[in-house]
N, C-alpha and C positions, 0 to 999 in steps of 0.2 A: 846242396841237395834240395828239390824241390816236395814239397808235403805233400800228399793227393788233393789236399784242402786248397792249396795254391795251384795245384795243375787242371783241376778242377775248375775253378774259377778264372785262370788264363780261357782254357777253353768254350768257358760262357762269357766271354767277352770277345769272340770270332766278328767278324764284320764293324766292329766299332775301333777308334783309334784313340792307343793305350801307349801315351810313351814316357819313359821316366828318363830324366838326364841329369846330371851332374851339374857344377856350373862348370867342368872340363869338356863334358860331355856326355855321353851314353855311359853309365855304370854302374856299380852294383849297386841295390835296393839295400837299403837298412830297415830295421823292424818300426823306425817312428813310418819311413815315408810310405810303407806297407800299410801302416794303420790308416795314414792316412789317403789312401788309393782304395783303399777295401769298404770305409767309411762311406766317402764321396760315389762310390759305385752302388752301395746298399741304397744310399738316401737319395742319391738325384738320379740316378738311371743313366750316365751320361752318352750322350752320342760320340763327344769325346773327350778324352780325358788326358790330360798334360801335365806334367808335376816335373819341376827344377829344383832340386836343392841345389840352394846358391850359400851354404853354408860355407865352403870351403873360399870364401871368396873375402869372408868376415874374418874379425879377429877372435877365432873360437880354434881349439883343437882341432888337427884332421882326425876326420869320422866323424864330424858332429854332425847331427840333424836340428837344427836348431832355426833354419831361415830358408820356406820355400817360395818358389812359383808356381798357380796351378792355373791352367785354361779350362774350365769348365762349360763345358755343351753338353743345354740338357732343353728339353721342352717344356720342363718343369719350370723354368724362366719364363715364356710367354707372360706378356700382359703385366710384370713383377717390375717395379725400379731396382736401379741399380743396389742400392741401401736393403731393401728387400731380396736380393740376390743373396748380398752378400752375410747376411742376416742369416739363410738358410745354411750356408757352408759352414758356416762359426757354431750354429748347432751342430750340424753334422761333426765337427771338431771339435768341440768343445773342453775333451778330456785332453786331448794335444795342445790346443792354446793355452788351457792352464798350467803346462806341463812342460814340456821339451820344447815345444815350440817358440822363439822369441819373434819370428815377425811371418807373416804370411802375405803374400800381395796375391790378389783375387783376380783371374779376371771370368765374370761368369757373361756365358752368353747364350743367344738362343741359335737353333742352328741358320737363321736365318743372318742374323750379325755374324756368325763363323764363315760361313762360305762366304759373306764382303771383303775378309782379312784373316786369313785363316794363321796365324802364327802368335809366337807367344811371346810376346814384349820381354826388352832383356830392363832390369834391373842395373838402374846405376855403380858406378868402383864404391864399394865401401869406404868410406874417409878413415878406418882405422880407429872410432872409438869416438864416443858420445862429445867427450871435452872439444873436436876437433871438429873448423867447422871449413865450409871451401875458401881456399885463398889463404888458410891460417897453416905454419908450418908446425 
């Protein structure tokens, strides 16, 4: 069931592109990936906005929020290094990376860089755990 709070703010984001997907695919939102979709929309205004948990892909419980992807398009990037990008999104998260969050990959752009490449990088196989490196059984 959706909040008025949520249907609310789906509808003020018309015209911009909002997508959330699984590492399966398209599916349901958890309350971390919500925070952090609500967060990144409050503080960088995005043109558009991409978020993957690629949790289910690590060695963590299914249902974990714990390891996302996000594409961020914002104009708020203009003129900004990439370290400075990403610098702004880590504040904007700050209460989630200290928190549930165990890895996040960034990719922030202007919409000038998005229309060159417009998609969101996948994330290498998980190797199954820190001890384990490639090539090592």
């Amino acid at each position: 069931m959706l909040s008025g709070q949520l249907v609310g703010r789906l509808f003020s984001m018309a015209g911009r592109v909002c997508l959330s997907r699984s590492s399966s695919g398209l599916g349901t939102i958890g309350p971390v990936e919500a925070a952090i979709r609500m967060k990144l929309e409050q503080a960088l205004n995005p043109e558009v906005l991409e978020l993957r948990n690629e949790s289910g892909g690590h060695a963590v419980p299914p249902g974990s929020e714990t390891h996302f992807r996000v594409a961020v398009v914002s104009s708020r990037f203009e003129g900004l290094s990439a370290l400075q990008r990403h610098r702004l999104v880590h504040a904007a998260l700050s209460e989630e990376l200290a928190g549930p969050v165990h890895a996040l990959a960034i990719q922030a752009r202007t919409p000038a860089q998005w229309k060159e490449n417009p998609q969101l990088d996948m994330s290498p196989p998980c190797l199954g755990g820190s001890k384990k490196t490639r090539g090592t059984p």
